[in-house]
C-alpha positions in Angstrom: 72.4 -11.1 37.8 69.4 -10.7 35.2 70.5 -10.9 31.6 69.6 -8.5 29.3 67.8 -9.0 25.9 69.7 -9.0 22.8 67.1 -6.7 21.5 66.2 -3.7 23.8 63.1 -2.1 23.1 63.1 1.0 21.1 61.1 3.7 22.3 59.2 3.9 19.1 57.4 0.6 19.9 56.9 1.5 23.2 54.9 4.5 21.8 53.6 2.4 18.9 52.3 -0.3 21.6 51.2 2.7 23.6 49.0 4.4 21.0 47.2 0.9 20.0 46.3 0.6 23.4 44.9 4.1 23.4 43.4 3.2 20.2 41.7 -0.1 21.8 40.1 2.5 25.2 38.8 5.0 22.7 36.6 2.4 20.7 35.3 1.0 24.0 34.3 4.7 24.7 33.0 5.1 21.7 30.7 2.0 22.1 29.7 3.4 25.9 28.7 6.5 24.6 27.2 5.2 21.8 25.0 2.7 24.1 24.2 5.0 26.7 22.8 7.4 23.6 20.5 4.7 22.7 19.1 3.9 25.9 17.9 7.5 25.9 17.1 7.6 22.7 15.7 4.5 21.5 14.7 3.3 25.3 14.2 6.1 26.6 10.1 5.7 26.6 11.0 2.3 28.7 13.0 4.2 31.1 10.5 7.1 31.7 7.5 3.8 32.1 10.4 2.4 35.2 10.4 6.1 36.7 6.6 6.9 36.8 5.3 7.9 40.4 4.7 4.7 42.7 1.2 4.8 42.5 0.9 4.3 39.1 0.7 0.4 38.5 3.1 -1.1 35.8 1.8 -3.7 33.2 4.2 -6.7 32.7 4.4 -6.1 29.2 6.6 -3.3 26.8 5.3 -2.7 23.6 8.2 -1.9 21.5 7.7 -2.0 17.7 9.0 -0.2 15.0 7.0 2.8 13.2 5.7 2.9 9.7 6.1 6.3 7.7 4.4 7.8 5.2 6.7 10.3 3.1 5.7 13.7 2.0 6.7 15.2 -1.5 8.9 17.4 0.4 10.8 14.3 1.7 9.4 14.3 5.4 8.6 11.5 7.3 4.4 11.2 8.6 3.8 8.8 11.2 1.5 6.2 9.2 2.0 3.4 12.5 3.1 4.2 15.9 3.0 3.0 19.4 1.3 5.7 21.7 1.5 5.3 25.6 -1.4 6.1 27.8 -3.5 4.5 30.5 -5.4 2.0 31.0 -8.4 2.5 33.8 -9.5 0.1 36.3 -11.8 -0.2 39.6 -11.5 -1.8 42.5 -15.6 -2.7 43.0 -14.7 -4.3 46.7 -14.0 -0.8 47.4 -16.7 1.1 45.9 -19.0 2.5 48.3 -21.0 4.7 46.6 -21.2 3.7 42.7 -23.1 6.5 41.4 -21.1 8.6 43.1 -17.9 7.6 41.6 -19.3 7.8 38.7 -19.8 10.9 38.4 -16.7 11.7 39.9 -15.3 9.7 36.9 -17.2 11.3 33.8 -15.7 14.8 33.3 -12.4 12.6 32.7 -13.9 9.9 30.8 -17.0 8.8 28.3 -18.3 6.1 30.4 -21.7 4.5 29.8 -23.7 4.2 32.8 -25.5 1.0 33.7 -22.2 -0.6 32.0 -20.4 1.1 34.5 -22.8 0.6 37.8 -22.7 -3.1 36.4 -19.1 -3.4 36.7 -19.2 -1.5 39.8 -20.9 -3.7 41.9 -19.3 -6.9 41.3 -18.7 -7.9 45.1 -16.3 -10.2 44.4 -13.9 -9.4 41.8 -11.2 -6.6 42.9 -10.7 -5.4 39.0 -12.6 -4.0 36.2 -10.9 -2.5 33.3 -13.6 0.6 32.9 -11.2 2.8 29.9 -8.4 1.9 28.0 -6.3 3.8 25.8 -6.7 6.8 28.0 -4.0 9.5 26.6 -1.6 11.3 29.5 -3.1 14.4 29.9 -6.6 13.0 30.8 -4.4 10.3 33.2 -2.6 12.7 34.4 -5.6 14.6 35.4 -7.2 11.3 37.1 -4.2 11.2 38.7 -4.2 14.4 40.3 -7.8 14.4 41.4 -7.5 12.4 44.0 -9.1 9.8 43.0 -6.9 6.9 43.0 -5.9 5.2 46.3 -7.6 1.9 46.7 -10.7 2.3 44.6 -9.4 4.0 40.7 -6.3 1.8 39.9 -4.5 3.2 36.7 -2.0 0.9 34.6 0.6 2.4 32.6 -0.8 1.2 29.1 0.5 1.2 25.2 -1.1 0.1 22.2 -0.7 0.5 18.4 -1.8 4.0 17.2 -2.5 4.9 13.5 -2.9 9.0 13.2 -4.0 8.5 9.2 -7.2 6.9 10.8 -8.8 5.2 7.7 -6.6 6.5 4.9 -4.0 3.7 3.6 -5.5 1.0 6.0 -5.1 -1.9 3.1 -1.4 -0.8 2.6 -0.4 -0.4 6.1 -2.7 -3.1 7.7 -2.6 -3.8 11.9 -1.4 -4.9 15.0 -3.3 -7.4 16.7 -3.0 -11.0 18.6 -2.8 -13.7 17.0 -5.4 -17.0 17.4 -3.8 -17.9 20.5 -4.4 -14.3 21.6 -1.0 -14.1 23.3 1.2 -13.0 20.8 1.0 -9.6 19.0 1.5 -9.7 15.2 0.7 -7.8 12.1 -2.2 -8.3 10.6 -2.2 -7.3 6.9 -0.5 -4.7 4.6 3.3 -3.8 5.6 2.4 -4.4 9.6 2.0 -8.2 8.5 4.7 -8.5 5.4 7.4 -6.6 7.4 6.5 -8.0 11.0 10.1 -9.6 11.7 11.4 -5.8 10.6 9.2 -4.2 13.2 9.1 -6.4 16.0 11.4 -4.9 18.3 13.1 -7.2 20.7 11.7 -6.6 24.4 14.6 -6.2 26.6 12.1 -7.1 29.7 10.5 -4.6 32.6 13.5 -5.3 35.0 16.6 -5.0 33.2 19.6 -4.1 34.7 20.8 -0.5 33.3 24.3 -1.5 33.1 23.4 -5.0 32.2 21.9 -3.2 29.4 25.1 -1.4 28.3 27.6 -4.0 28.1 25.3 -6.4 26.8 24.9 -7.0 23.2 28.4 -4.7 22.2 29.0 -7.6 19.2 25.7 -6.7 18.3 26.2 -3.2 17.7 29.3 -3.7 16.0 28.1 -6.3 14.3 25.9 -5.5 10.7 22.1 -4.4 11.0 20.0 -7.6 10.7 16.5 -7.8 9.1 14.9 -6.9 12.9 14.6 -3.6 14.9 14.1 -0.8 12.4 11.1 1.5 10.8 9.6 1.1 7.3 9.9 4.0 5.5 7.3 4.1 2.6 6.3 5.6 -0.9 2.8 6.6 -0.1 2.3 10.4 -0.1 -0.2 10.9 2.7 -1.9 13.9 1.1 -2.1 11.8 -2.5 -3.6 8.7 -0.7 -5.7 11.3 1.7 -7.1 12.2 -2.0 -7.3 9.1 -3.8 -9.2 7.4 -0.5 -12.0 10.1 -0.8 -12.4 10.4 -4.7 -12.7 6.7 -4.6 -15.2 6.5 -1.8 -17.2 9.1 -3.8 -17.3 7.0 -6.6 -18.0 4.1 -5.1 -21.1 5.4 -2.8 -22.2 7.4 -5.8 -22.6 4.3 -8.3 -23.8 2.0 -5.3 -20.7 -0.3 -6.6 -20.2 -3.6 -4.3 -16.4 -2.1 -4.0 -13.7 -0.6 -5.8 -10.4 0.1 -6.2 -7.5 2.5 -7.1 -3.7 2.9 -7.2 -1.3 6.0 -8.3 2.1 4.5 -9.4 5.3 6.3 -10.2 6.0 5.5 -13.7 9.6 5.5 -14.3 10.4 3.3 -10.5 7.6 1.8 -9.3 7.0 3.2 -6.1 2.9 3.6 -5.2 2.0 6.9 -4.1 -1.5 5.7 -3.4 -3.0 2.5 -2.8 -7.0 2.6 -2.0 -9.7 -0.1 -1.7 -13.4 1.0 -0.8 -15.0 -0.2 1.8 -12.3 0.6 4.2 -12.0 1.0 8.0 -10.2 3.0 10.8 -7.2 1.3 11.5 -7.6 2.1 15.4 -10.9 0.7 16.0 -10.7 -2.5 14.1 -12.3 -4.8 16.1 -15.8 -2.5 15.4 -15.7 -4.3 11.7 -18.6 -6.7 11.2 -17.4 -8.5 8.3 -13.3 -9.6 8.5 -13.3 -9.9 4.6 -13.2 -5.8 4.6 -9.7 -6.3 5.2 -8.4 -8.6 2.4 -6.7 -6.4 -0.6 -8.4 -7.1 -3.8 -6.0 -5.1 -5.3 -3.3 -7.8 -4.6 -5.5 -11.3 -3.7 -8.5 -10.9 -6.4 -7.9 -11.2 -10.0 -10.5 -10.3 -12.6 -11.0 -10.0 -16.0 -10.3 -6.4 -16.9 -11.6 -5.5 -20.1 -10.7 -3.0 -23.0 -7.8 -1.4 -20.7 -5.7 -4.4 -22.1 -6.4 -3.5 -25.8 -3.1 -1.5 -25.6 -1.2 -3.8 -24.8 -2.5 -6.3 -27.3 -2.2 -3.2 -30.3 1.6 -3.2 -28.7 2.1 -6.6 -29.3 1.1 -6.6 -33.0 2.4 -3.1 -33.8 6.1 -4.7 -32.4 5.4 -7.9 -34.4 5.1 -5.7 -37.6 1.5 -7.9 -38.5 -0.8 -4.1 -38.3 0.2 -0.5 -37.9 -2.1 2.3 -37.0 -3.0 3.2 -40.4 -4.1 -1.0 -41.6 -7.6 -0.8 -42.1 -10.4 -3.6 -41.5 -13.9 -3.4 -42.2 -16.1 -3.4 -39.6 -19.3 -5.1 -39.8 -20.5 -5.1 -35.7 -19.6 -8.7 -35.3 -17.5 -11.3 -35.9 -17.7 -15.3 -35.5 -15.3 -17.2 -34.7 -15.8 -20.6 -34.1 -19.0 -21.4 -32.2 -19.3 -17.9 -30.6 -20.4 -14.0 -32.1 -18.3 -11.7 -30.9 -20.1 -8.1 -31.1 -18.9 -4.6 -31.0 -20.1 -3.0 -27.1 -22.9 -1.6 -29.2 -23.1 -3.9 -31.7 -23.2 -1.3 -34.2 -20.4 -1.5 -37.6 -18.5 1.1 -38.6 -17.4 0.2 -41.7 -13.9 0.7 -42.8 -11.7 1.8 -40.1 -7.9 2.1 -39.3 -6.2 0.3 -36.1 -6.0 3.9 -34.5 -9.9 4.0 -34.5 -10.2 0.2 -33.7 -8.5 1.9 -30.1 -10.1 5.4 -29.7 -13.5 3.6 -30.0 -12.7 0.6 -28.6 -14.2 -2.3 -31.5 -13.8 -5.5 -30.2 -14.1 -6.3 -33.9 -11.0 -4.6 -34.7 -9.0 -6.6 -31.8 -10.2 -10.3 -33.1 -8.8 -8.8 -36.3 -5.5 -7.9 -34.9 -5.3 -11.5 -33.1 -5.5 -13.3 -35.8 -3.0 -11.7 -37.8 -0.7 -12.6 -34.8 1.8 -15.9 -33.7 -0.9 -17.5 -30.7 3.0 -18.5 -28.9 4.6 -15.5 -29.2 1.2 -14.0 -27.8 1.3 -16.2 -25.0 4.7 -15.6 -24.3 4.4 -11.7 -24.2 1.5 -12.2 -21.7 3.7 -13.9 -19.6 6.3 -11.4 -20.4 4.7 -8.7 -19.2 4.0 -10.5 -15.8 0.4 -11.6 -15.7 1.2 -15.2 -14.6 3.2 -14.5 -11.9 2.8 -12.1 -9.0 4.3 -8.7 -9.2 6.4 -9.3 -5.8 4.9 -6.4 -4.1 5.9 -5.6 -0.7 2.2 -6.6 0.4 1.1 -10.2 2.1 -1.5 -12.5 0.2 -0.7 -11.9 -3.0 -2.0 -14.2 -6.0 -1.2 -14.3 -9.3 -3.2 -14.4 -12.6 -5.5 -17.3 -13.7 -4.3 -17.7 -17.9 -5.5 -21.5 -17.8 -7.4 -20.4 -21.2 -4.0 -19.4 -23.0 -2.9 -22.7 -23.2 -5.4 -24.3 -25.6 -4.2 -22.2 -28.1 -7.9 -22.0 -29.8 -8.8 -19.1 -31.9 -11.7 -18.0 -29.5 -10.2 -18.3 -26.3 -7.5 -15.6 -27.9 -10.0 -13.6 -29.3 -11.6 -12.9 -25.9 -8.2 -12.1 -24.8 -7.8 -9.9 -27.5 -10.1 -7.1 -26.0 -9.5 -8.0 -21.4 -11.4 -11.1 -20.9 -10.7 -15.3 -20.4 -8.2 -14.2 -18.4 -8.1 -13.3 -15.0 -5.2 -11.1 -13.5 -4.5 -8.8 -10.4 -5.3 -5.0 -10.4 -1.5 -4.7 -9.2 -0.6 -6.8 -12.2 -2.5 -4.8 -14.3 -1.2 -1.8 -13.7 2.5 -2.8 -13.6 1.7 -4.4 -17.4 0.1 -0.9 -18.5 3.0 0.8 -16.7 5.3 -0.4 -19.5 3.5 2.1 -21.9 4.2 4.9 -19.4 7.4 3.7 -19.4 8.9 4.0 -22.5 8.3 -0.1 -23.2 10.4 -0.8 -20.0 8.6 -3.0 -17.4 9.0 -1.9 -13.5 8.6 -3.5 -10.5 5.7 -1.7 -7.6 6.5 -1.4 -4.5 5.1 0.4 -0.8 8.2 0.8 1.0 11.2 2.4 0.3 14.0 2.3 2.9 14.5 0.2 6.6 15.5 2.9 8.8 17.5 0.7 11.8 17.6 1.5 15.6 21.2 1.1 15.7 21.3 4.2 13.5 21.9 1.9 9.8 19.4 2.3 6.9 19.0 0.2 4.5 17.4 0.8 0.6 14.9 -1.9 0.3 13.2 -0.4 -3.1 13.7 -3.1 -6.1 16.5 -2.4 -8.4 15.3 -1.1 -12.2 15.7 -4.2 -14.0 15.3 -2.1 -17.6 13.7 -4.9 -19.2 12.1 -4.0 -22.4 9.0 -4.9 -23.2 8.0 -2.9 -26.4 10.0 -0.9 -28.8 9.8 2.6 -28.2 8.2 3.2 -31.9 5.7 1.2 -30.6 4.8 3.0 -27.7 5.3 6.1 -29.0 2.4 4.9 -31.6 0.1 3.5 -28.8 0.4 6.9 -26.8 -0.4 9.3 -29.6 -3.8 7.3 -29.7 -4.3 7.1 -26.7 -4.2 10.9 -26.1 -6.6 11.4 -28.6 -8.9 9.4 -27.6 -8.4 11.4 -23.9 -9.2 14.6 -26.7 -11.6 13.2 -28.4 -14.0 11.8 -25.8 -13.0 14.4 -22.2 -11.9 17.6 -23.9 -15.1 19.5 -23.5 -15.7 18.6 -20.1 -11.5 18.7 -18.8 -10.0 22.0 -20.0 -6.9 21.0 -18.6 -6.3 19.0 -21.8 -5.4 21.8 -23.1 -2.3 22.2 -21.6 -1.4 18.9 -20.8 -1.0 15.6 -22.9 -2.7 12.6 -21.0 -3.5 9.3 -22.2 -6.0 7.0 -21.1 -8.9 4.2 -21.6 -11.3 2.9 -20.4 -13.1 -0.6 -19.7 -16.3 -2.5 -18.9 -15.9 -6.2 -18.5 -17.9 -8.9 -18.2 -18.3 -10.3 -14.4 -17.7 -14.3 -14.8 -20.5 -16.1 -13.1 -18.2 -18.2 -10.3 -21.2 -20.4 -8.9 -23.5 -21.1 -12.6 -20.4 -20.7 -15.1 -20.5 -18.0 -18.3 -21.0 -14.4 -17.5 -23.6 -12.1 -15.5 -25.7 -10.2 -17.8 -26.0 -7.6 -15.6 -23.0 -7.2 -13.6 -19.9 -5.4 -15.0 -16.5 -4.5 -13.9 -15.8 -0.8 -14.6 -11.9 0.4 -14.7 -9.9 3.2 -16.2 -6.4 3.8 -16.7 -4.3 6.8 -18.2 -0.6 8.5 -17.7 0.7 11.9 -18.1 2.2 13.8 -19.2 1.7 11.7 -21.9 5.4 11.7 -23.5 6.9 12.2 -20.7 4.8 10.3 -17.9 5.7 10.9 -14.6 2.6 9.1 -13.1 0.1 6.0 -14.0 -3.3 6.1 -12.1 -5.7 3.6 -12.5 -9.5 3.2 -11.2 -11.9 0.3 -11.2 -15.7 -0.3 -9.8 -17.4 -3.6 -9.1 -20.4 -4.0 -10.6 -21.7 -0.5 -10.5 -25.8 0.1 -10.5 -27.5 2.1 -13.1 -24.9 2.9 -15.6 -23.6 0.6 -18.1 -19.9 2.1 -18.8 -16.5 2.9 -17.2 -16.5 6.5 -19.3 -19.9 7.5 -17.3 -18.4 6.1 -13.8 -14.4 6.9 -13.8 -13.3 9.2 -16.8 -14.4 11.8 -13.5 -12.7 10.4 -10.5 -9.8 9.9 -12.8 -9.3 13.4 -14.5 -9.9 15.2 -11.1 -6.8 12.9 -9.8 -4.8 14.1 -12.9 -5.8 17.1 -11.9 -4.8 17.6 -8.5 -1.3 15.5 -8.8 -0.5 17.7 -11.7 -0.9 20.6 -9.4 0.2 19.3 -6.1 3.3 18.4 -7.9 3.3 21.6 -9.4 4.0 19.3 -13.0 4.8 22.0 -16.1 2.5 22.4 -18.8 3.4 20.2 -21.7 1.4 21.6 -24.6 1.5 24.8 -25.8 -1.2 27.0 -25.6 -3.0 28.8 -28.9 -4.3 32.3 -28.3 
């Protein structure tokens, strides 16, 4: 006789019991379907390579990597990086009968070169000669279909890194290439290198079981996204970096500069719409460059000495520390000595008595010794650092340096007096503009940055843009004070040539440095550094562009070489972005 429990089960656990086991088959569905969707998805392009006819030889390798997008004002994602698949075309020479012949059997598929070809061709003893690569389907597919393969045309299934924006962006986005072992792929430069572990996709081998596949890796899906297998989603605007790439390769070419350089930041966050350097190169055909350093960023890995640009932010410091408003007047008598050492005006001309707002709008380097040493040397210093110039900006972007301000340490009056108006002091055009961003910004410093989100293949996303620390800089009387004379100096000196001043408030300056003599010490007596900078609109900026030249020929300053490339850039942002007049209009 079998005994009975004391406590018969109630049907309501049964059912309870029941329904969690339910519960339990409907996740593991769930996690079936949601694999199977991703081998078609996400794997489907490996799948299709498995099921290609017979003929077609497979390579032993699967290039999957993650894309890089650019992102359109309209909030679309453009393919910036890719992987494309093709072919890859190769002979059999053992089989070649008639070489001439196959050649021209070959050339209404495929731009061969002829003695390269009837050289590879002939080689008795070697059974394969890659004669294309990087073929796209259609043209394989119609080698494919002409009869031509068999023993003599082999083609290899074949994928590669593809870049559709050619040349524009190639410092941002960088390459794919092998590394100095040449057996590894890895990125090269820009957001290929600094988000590499992101992009590299795990390769799940040529052979892998499909069911294998399925049940494999379910803690993984479950599990949180990782910092592996996803796409970098970015901040550049491909039509404003299609722009800024050609205005700055005008200017460039047109002043016979060594290089240059130019960025268009969002003001109020950060993000770069536009990052150029000039000479560039076309992503996809790389290995043509002759010299490697055309790859380096200066923009990030160079620092320079800028120049007047950084008489704002000096004026900012003194106008805050209550020592000089825009009214205090100095006379002006073309120089100054301090020390050992004349400083001069740019054309050593005087001007007599003048206010601070002139010591700006005409940029006296006079007037900026005076403003120095009216200031705290320390609490100088300390705002330098403040506003980030010792340190690197933390830009999504490999091989970045940070600012060379050896000089502020003595503490002697003439090493700050050269600060006073951009030079004996070295800093990063990335720096430089996140430091002038704080007077777009209402005195609030912000961090730059290239990409914006980590868009998973698992189907997570993650925000990767740098959180808005709000740290203020300068008072907003201050800035308000530094951008009213910095618009009219924009009035004063582009007005008649840039009608759109009239309806719209921009501020700006300019700047022609000195180039420091590396190899002899001192300066270059001929060589300057030409850069611009400016925001609008000017009260309420939306956008900070900024524009420099290395040692342009023939003309001696940055008003002659960039007030141009910079007001045609206001220009077409304001109407690309279709920005609202912000200045009324007298009749």
């Amino acid at each position: 006789m079998t005994a009975s429990s004391p406590f018969p089960q109630s049907p309501y656990i049964f059912h309870k019991r029941l329904r969690w086991i339910y519960g339990v088959f409907i996740i593991i569905a769930l996690v079936l379907i949601y694999k199977l969707a991703s081998l078609q998805l996400i794997h489907g392009n490996y799948y299709y390579n498995e099921a290609i006819d017979n003929y077609i030889v497979k390579t032993d390798t699967f290039l999957e990597r993650g894309n890089i997008y650019f992102e359109d004002k309209e909030g679309n994602h453009i393919s910036a990086a890719t992987v494309q698949t093709g072919y890859r075309v190769l002979i059999n020479p053992t089989k070649v009968l008639d070489p001439e012949k196959l050649f021209s059997s070959l050339t209404p598929y495929l731009s061969l070169e002829h003695d390269y070809f009837i050289s590879q061709a002939t080689k008795v003893d070697d059974k394969r000669e890659v004669i294309a690569e990087r073929v796209d389907d259609k043209i394989g597919e119609k080698l494919r279909d002409a009869n031509l393969i068999k023993d003599v045309v082999i083609l290899e299934r074949d994928q590669w890194r593809y870049y559709p924006a050619l040349n524009h962006g190639a410092h941002a986005i960088g390459f794919l290439a092998y590394d100095d072992t040449g057996t590894h792929l890895e990125g090269r430069y820009g957001l290929e290198k600094f988000y590499d572990k992101v992009l590299t996709h795990e390769n799940d081998g040529l052979y892998v079981n499909f069911f294998a596949q399925i049940f494999s890796d379910i803690g993984d899906t479950l599990a949180s996204p990782t910092e592996r297998d996803g796409d970098i989603i970015t901040t550049i605007e491909p039509q404003v970096q299609a722009f800024l790439d050609d205005t700055l390769s005008e200017a460039v070419e047109r002043w016979k500069a060594d290089y240059g350089g130019a960025i268009i930041m969002d003001s109020k966050t950060g993000a770069l719409r536009a990052m150029s350097v000039y000479p560039s190169f076309d992503l996809n055909n790389f290995k043509n460059v002759e010299n490697n350093n055309v790859f380096n960023n200066p923009l990030v890995g160079s620092v320079f000495e800028m120049g007047s640009i950084i008489k704002p932010l000096i004026m900012s410091m003194a106008f805050d520390h209550g020592v000089v408003t825009p009214s205090t007047k100095y006379t002006d008598l073309g120089s100054v000595v301090v020390a050992d050492r004349t400083i001069n005006n740019f054309d050593h001309k005087a001007r007599g008595t003048v206010n601070m707002e002139e010591v700006l709008k005409q940029s006296l380097n006079t007037g900026m010794v005076f403003v120095m040493q009216k200031m705290d040397k320390k609490k100088v210093k300390d705002k330098i650092y403040e506003l980030g110039f010792g340190e690197k900006t933390g830009i999504d972007l490999p091989s970045e340096t940070s600012g060379l301000l050896k000089n502020l340490d003595s503490l002697r009056d003439v090493e700050y007096a050269n600060v006073s108006f951009g030079q004996g002091m070295a800093v990063t055009p990335i720096a430089t503009v996140r430091a002038l961003g704080v007077i777009a910004n209402h005195g609030i410093l912000t961090n730059p940055h290239l990409a914006k989100e980590i868009d998973y293949k698992d189907g997570f996303s993650k925000n990767i843009e740098p959180e808005l620390e709000q740290k203020r800089i300068f008072s907003e009387s201050t800035i308000e004070d530094i951008t009213t004379i910095l618009v009219k100096l924009a009035d004063t000196s582009f007005k008649g040539n840039y009608p759109q001043l009239d309806k719209y408030s921009i501020a700006a300056k300019t700047g022609t440095a000195q180039v420091a003599n590396q190899s002899g010490g001192g300066y270059y007596d001929d060589r300057n550094l030409h850069s611009f900078f400016g925001f609008f609109p000017a009260y309420e900026p939306r956008y900070v562009v900024f524009f420099y030249l290395m040692y342009p020929k023939g003309v001696r300053y940055s008003s002659e070489t960039l007030s141009g490339p910079f007001m045609d850039t206001a220009q077409f942002i304001i109407n690309y972005y279709d920005i609202s007049p912000d200045r009324m209009i007298v009749q």
